[in-house]
N, C-alpha and C positions, 0 to 999 in steps of 0.2 A: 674103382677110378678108371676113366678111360684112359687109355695109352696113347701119344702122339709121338708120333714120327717126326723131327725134324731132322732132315738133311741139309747140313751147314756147309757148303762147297765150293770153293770159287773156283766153276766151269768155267772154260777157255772159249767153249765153241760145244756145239752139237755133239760133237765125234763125242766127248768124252762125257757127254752126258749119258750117250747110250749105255755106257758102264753103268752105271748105277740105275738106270730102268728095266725093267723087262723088257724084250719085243714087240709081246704083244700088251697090253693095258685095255679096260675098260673104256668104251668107246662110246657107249648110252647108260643111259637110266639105270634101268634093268639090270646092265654088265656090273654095272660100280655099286648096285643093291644087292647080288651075289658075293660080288667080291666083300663084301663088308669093308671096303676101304675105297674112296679117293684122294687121288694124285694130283698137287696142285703148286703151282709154279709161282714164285713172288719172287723177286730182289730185295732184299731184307736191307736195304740201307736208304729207302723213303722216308724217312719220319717226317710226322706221326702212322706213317698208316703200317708199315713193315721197317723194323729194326731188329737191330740184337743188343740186348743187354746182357753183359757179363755173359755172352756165349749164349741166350737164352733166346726167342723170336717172342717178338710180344709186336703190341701195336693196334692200329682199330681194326687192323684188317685182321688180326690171329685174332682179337675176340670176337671180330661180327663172324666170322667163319668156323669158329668152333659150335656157334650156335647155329650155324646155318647148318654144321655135320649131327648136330642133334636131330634137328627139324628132320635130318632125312634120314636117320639112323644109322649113320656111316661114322669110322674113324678118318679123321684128314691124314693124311701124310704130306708136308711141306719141302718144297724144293728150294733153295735159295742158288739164283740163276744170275746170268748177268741182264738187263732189260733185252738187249739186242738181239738175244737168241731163246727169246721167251717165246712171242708170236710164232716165229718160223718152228720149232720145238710142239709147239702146239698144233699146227698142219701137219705134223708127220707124226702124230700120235705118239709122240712120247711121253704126255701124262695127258690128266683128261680134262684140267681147268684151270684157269691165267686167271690167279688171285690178285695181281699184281693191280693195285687201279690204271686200270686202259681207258684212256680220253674217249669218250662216247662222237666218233667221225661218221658222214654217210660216206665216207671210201672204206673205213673200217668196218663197217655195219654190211657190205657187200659180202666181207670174208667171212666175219666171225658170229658168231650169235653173243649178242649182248644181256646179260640182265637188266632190271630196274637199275637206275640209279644207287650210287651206294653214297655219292658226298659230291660236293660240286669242285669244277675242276676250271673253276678263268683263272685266266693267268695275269700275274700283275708282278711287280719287280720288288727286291730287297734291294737294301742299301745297306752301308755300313753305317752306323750309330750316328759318326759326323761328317751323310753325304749333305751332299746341296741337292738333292731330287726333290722339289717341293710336289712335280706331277708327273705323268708316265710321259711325258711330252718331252720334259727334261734328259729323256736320254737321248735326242738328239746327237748324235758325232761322240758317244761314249762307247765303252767296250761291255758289251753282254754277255754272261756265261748263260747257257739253258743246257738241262740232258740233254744229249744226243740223238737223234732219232723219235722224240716225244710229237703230241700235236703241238706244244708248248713252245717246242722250237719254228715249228711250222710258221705258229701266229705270229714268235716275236720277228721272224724275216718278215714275213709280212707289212709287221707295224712298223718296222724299221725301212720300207721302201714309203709306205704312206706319211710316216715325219720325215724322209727325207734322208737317212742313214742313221743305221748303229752298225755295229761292229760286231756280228756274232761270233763268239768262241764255245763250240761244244766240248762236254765234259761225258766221260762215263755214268757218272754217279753226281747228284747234287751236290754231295759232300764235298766234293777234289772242285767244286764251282765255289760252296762257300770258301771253301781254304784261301784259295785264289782273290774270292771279293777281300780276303781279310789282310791279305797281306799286299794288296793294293795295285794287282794286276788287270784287277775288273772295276770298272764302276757301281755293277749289280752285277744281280744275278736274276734271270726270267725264269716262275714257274706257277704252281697251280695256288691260287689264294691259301686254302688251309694249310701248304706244304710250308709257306712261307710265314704264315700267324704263327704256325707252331714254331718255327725256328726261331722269331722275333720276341716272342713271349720265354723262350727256354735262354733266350741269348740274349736279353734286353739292353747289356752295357755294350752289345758288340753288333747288331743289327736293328734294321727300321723298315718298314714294309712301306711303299710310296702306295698313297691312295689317290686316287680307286685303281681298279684292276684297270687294265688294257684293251684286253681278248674279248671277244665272244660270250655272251655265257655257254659256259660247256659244265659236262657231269662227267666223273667216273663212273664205270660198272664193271664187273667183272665178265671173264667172257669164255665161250665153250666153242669146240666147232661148229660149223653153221651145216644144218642138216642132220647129221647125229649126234650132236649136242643139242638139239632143238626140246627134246625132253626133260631134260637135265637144268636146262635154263629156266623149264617154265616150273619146275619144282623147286629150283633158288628162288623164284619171284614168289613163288607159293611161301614159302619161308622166310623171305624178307619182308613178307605183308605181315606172319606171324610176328615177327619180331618188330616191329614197327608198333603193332597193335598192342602187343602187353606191358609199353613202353623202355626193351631192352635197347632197341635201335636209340631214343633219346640220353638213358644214361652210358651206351659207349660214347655217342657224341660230346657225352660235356666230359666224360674223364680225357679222352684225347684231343679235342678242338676244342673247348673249354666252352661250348655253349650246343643245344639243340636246335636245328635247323629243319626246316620245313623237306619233305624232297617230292619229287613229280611219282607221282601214285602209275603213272603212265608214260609209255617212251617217248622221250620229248622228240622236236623234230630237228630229227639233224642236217 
């Protein structure tokens, strides 16, 4: 049986991440194909894509990534990180890949090396079970939670200048935004369509997803450094076409988003 590394840890900041990395870390292909192991970074409290149960990381992103660590013969080792010092943690080489789904941006795509798509990421809002949002227009002059720091937040400023006002309030963690929609500090909550099906489907007496989305269409991917990550990315993609084709990619889709969706065979444009 393979062995998996999960490190459970809620880092403050870089500094104390460095304790629990090596110095140096695999840096290409190559390096992490000697090494027999990559080093990969998520926030375990997204669901559906990275959680923990009973102390345990599961989610679509621990199953599609354990197959992706077969495809390449490697064992994964997982970081559970806070989002804000995932990217920056990632330019200074302290592990080798941002598991975490990263909104596919062209300011992003400058820095990082993206894979394929792994699940789509527009953004659109929850409500509690008995709001009045009949459309995303309705949050006009209400109070919005979104993570902090996401592209998700980005859009909802955005769309909140083009209806005219919302109220953004950022959160660490979706979680400490639902808390807040439920005890009736927020109107909603803004984040990525699948993030929000799943919570609305898991919590159906306590939440309502307002249709349609809002945003853009956008996609998550996962991401490498950009230049010597370049190799590395194009053997995830090698691997996510594998697992696409034998049909594993469609049944992690319906066990955690409860259906299979189409995705872009190619980088869509951002």
């Amino acid at each position: 049986m393979t062995f998996y590394t999960t490190v459970k840890s809620a880092l403050l900041g870089l500094g104390a991440l460095a304790f629990t990395t090596s110095a140096v870390l695999a840096d290409d292909l190559a390096d992490i194909k000697a090494a027999g192991k990559i080093v990969v970074a998520t926030e375990m409290h997204y669901a559906p894509f990275d959680m923990l149960e009973n102390g345990e990381y599961v989610g679509f992103d621990r199953d599609l990534f354990d197959e992706i660590a077969k495809e390449l013969g490697v064992t994964p080792e997982y970081l559970d990180l806070p989002w804000t010092s995932i990217l920056p943690g990632l330019e200074v080489n302290k592990f080798d890949f941002v598991l975490a789904p990263v909104t596919m941006t062209a300011e992003r795509a400058e820095r990082y090396s993206f894979t394929l798509p792994i699940a789509d990421a527009t953004v659109a809002f929850v409500q509690r079970k008995d709001g009045k949002m009949t459309g995303p227009e309705d949050a006009k002059g209400m109070t919005v939670g979104v993570q902090k720091g996401t592209a998700q937040e980005k859009q909802l400023e955005a769309y909140g200048e083009k209806i005219g006002g919302i109220t953004v309030k950022g959160y660490g963690t979706p979680d400490e935004a639902y808390a807040d929609l439920m005890t009736g500090r927020l109107d909603a909550v803004a984040g990525s369509a699948p993030l929000l099906s799943y919570l609305a489907n898991t919590r159906p007496d306590n939440f309502a997803v307002v249709t349609p989305p809002f945003g853009t269409p956008t996609y998550f991917g996962f991401v490498a450094r950009k230049g010597d990550g370049d190799t590395l990315v194009a053997a995830v993609n090698d691997a996510l076409e594998a697992i696409k084709a034998d049909g594993r990619m469609a049944a992690m889709q319906e066990k955690w988003f409860g259906m299979a969706t189409e995705l872009p065979a190619t980088m869509p444009e951002l």
